[in-house]
TORGULO-756354 format. One record per residue (C-alpha): residue in three letters; x, y, z. Coordinates in pm, whole numbers, plus 50000, padded with zeros to 5 digits. Layout:
<nodes>
("ALA",(X,Y,Z))
...
</nodes>
This chain:
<nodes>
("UNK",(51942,78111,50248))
("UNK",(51784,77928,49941))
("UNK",(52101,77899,49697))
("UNK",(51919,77984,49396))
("UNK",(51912,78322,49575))
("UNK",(52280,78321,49753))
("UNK",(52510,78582,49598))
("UNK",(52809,78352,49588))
("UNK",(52629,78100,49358))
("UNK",(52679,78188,49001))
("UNK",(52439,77990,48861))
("UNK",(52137,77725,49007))
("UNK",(52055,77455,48880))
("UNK",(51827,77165,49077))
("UNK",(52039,76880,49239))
("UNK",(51762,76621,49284))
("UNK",(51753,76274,49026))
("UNK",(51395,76263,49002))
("UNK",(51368,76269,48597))
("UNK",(51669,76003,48508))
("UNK",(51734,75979,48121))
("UNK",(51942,75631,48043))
("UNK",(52132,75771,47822))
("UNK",(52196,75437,47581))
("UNK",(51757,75436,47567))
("UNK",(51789,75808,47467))
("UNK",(51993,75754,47182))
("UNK",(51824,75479,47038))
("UNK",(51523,75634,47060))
("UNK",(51695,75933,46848))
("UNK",(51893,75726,46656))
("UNK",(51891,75944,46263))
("UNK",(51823,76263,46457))
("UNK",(52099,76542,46350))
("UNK",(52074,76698,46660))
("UNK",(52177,76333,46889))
("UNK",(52496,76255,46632))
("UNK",(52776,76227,46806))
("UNK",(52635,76310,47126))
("UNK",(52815,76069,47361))
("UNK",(53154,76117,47230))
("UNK",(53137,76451,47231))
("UNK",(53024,76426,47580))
("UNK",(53252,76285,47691))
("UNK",(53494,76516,47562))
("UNK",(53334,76785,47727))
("UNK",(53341,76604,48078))
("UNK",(53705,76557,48086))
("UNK",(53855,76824,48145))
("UNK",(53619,76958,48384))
("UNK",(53650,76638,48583))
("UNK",(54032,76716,48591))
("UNK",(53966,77040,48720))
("UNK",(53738,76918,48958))
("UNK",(54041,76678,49139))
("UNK",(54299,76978,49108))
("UNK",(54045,77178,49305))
("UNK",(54024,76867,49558))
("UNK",(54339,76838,49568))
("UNK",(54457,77187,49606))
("UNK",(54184,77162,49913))
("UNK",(54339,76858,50062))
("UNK",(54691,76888,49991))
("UNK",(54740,76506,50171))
("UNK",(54628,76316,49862))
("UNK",(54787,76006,49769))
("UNK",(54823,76071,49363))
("UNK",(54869,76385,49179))
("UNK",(54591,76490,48935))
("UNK",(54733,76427,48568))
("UNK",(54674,76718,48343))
("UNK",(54422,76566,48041))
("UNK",(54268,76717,47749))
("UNK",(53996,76639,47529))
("UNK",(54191,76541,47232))
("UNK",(54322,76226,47389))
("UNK",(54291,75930,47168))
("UNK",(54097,75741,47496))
("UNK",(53880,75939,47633))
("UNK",(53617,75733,47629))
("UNK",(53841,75516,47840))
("UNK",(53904,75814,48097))
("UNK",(53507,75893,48161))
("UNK",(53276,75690,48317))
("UNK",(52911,75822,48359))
("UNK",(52778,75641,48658))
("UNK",(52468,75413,48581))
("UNK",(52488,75562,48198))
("UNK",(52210,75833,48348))
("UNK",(52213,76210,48299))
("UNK",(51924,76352,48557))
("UNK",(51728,76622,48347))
("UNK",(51633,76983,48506))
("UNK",(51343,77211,48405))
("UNK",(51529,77547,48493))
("UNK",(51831,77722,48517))
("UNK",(51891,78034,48750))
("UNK",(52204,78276,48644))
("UNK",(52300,78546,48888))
("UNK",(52495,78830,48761))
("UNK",(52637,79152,48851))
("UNK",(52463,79484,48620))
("UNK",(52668,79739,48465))
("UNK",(52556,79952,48792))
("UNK",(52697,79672,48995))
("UNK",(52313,79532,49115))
("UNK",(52267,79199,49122))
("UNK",(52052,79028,48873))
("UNK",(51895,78687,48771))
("UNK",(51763,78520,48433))
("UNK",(51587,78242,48452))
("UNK",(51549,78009,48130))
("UNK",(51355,77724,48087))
("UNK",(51362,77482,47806))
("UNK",(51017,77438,47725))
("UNK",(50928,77759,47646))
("UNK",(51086,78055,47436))
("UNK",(51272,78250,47695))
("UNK",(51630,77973,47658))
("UNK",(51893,78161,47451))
("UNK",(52178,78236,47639))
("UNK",(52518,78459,47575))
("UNK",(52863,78386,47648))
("UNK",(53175,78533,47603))
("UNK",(53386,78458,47264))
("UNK",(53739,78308,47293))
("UNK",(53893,78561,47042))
("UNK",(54176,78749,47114))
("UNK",(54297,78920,46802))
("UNK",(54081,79218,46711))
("UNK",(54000,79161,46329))
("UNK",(53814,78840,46528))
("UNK",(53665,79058,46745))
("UNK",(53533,79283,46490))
("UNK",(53419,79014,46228))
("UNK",(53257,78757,46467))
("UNK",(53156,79006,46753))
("UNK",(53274,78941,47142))
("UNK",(53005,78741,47217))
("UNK",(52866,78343,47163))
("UNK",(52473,78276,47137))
("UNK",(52330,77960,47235))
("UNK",(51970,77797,47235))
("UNK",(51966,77548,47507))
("UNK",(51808,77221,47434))
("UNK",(51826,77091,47786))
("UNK",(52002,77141,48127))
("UNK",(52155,76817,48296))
("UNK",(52338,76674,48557))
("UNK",(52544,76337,48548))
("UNK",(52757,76184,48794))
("UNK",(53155,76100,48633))
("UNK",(53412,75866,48766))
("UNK",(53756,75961,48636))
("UNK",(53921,75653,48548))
("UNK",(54230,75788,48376))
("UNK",(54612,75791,48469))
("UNK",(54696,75924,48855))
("UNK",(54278,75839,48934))
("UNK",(54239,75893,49283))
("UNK",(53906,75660,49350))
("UNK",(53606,75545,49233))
("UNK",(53410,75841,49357))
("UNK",(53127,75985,49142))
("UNK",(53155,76363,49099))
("UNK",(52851,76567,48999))
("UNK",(52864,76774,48661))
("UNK",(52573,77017,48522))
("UNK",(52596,77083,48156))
("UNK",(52414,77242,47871))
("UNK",(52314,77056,47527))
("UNK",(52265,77341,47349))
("UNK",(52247,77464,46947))
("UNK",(52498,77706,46870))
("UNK",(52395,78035,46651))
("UNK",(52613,78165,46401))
("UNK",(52730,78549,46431))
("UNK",(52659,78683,46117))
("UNK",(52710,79048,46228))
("UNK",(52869,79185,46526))
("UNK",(52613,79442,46613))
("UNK",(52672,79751,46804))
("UNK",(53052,79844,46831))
("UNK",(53028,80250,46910))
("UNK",(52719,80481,47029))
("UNK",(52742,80596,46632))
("UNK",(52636,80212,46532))
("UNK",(52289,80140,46620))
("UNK",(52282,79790,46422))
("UNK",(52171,79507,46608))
("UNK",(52355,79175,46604))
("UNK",(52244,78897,46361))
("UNK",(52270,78555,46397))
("UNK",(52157,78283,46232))
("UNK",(52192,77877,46306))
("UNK",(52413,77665,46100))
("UNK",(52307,77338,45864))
("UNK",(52200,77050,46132))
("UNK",(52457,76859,45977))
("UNK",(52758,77086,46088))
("UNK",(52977,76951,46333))
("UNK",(52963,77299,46530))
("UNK",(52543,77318,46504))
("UNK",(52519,77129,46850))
("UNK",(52812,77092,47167))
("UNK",(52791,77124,47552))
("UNK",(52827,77444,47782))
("UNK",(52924,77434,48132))
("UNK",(52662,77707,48286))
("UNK",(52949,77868,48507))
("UNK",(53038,78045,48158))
("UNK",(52749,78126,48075))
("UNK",(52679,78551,48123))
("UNK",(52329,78579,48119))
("UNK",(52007,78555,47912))
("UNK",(51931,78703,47588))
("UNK",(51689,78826,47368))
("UNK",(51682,78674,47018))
("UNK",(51456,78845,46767))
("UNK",(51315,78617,46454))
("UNK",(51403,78815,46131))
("UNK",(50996,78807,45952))
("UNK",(51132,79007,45670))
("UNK",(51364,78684,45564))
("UNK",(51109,78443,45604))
("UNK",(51162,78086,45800))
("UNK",(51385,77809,45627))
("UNK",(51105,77510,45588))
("UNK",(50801,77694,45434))
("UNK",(50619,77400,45450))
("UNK",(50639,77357,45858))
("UNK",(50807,77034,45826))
("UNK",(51172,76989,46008))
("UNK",(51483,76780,46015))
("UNK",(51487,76745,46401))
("UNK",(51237,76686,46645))
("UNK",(51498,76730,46956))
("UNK",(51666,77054,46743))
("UNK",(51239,77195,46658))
("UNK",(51392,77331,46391))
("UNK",(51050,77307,46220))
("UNK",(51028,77716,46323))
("UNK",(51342,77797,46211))
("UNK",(51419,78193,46055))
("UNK",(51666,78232,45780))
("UNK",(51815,78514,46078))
("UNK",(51758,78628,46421))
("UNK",(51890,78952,46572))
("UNK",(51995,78983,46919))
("UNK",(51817,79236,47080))
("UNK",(52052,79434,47225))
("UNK",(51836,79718,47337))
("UNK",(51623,79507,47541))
("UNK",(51744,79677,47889))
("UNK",(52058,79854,48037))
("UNK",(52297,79579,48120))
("UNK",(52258,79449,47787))
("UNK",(52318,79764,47613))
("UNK",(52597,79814,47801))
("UNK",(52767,79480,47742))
("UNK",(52784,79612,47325))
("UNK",(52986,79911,47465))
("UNK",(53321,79754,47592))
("UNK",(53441,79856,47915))
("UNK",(53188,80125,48018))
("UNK",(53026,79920,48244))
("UNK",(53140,79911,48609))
("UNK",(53006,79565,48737))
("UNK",(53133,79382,48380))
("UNK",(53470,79272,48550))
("UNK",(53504,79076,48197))
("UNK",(53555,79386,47990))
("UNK",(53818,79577,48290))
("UNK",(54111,79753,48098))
("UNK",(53997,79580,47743))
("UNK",(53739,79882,47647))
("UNK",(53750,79949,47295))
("UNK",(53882,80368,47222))
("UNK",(53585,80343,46949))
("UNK",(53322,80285,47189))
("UNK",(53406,80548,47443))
("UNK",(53224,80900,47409))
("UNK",(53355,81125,47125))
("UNK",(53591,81430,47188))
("UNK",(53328,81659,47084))
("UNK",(53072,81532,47348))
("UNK",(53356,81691,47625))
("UNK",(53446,81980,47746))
("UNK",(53737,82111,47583))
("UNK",(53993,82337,47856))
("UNK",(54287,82491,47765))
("UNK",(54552,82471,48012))
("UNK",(54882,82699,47969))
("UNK",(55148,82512,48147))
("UNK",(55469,82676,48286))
("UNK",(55808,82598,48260))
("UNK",(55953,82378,48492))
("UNK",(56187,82579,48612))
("UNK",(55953,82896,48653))
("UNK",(55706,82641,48838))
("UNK",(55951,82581,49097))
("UNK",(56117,82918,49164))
("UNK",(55991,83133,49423))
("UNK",(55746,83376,49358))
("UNK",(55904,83742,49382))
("UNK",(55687,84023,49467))
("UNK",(55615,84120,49134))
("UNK",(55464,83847,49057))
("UNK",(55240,83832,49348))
("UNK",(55128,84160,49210))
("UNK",(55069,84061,48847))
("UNK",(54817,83782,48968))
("UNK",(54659,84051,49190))
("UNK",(54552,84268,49012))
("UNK",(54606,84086,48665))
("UNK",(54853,84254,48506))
("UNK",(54653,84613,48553))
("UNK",(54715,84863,48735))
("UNK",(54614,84827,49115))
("UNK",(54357,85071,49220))
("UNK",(54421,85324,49521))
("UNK",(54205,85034,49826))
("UNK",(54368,85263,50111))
("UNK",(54123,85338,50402))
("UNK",(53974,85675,50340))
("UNK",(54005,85716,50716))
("UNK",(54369,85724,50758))
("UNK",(54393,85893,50411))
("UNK",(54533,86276,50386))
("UNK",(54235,86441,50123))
("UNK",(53996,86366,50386))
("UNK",(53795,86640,50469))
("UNK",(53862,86728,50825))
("UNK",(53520,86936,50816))
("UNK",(53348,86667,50804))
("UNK",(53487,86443,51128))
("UNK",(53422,86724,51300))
("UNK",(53064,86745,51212))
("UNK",(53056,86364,51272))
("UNK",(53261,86423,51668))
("UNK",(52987,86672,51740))
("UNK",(52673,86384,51678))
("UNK",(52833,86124,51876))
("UNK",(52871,86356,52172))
("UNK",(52526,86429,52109))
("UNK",(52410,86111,52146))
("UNK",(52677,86037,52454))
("UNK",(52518,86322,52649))
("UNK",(52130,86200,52581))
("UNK",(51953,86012,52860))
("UNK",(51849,85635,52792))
("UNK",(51468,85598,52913))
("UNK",(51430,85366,53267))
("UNK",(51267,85072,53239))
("UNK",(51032,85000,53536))
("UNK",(51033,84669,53675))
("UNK",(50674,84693,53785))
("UNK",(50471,84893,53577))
("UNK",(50197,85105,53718))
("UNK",(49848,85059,53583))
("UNK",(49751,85425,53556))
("UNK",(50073,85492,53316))
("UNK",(50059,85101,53117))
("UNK",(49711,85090,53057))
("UNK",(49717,84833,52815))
("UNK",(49843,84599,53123))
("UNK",(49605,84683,53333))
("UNK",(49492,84385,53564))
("UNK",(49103,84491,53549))
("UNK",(49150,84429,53163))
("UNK",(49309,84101,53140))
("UNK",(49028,83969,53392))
("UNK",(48752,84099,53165))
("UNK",(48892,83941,52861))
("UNK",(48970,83600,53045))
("UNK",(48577,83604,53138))
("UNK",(48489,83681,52796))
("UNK",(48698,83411,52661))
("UNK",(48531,83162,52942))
("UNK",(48123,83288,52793))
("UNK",(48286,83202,52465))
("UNK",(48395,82903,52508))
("UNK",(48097,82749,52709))
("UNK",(47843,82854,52460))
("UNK",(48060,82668,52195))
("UNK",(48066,82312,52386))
("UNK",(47677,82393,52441))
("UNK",(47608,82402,52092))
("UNK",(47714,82034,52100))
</nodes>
């Protein structure tokens, strides 16, 4: 089975190193761009710990290894030290395949590609509190830039060898939540975003596309206008020359989205198990509303008497006469005598014989002579109809 199709795969991205970018060549080449600043240390940053967790994973595999895997972060004062990216090359991919699991629990697939408008993606925010939740929203939105893989050595404390391991990653530009959206059924606002200045230290970073969830549809805001009027941008790597002051994230745009906005209700969205949101589940009003009486506890588990078998017979009333009118004494005994007399009646009357082999003089409707002369009849019939072919 072709992985980009395999259901075990989360993502699928292309393995081959047929479009090599030297990364030193692609900075100069850059070099003023806001969208490039920083780019290799923060990098770098990014590929650490996911290098680390690469080696635990090895390691947990092959429990034999000679060193244990140290436990490094990104805020170490040498990590440029701890990451080597083999040949200084990150191999550049067109698309990106994410398989995903619907609210209905079908499998689905989004497909983004760089060069054209269909590459925002969503993730899932690292919030926690709920005034976080409710000012920034439960989601991240991204506009990926490009989709790479490089090869990394870890060269830090406890390395194990000099073994390349290969890493995909995202560049993208991050989009600022401006409003959360859709909380409840009773909020029909859409999400707004909107990017942040080029010069922000949070405008561009690096995704690994295991978080990502899927696609998504961002909406420009035409009302608002775009930020450079005059068509003329900052960035060529960022195109932010087509910029809107806002987006909105269309939210509506089919089922599994929608139901991502409504925390919980959706079956396949393992993410949002026992975290849904009492505001976004169906108002009281919309249910049926049954009024139990409940007993008490010790009535519940006494034995019924007869009395009260009664009382739930009949319901309290009083319980009409059901005895058999047969066995009953106001029966009028006029009347089963009438009713003795017709059954002797019918005892005494003789059933009719039925003759095994009925005579043609008293059956005439069986008689031999007459089925012959309709079978001959049938035969002219049925000649003169193949003759008229």
């Amino acid at each position: 089975m072709d992985p980009m199709f395999s259901p075990k795969v989360q993502y699928s991205i292309g393995a081959n190193e047929s479009s090599p970018v030297d990364i030193p060549t692609f900075l100069s080449w850059n070099h003023g761009d806001p969208a490039v600043h920083g780019f290799l240390a923060k990098l770098r940053s990014h590929l650490l710990p996911r290098i680390v967790d690469v080696l635990k994973q090895e390691q947990i595999s092959c429990p034999d290894a000679a060193h244990p895997v140290p436990t490094a972060t990104a805020t170490d004062n040498r990590v440029e030290s701890q990451i080597y990216i083999h040949h200084d090359r990150m191999y550049h991919h067109k698309k990106v395949c994410f398989n995903y699991t619907t609210h209905d629990v079908r499998r689905g697939q989004d497909i983004i590609n760089c060069g054209t408008p269909n590459h925002n993606i969503m993730l899932l925010s690292s919030t926690t509190s709920e005034d976080e939740v409710n000012s920034g929203g439960r989601y991240l939105y991204a506009r990926v830039l490009g989709a790479y893989h490089v090869n990394v050595v870890y060269m830090g404390p406890g390395m194990l060898d000099y073994k390349p391991r290969h890493i995909d990653f995202l560049w993208v530009r991050w989009y600022h939540v401006q409003r959360a959206g859709t909380t409840s059924w009773k909020n029909s606002e859409l999400p707004m975003v909107a990017f942040p200045p080029l010069a922000s230290e949070s405008a561009f970073g690096f995704v690994d596309p295991s978080d990502v969830l899927r696609a998504c549809h961002i909406i420009p805001s035409f009302a608002r206008g775009q930020v450079h009027r005059d068509g003329i941008g900052l960035s060529s790597r960022a195109r932010d020359k087509d910029d809107y002051k806002a987006y909105y994230v269309g939210c509506f745009s089919d089922g599994d989205t929608l139901m991502r906005y409504h925390w919980g209700m959706g079956i396949g969205h393992i993410h949002a198990h026992g975290l849904a949101d009492a505001k976004s589940l169906p108002p009281l009003s919309l249910l049926a509303e049954v009024e139990v009486e409940v007993e008490p506890e010790a009535d519940r588990n006494a034995e019924p008497t007869e009395d009260h078998l009664s009382d739930a017979r009949t319901g309290g009333e009083e319980e009409p006469n059901c005895e058999d009118p047969t066995t009953s004494g106001d029966v009028n005994d006029d009347l089963d005598d009438d009713n003795d007399d017709d059954d002797e009646d019918l005892d005494d009357a003789e059933m009719p014989e039925i003759d095994d082999d009925p005579d043609d003089a008293f059956y005439p409707a069986f008689s031999m002579s007459l089925v012959r002369e309709v079978s001959s009849t049938a035969a002219r019939l049925e000649l003169n109809d193949f003759s008229a072919f």
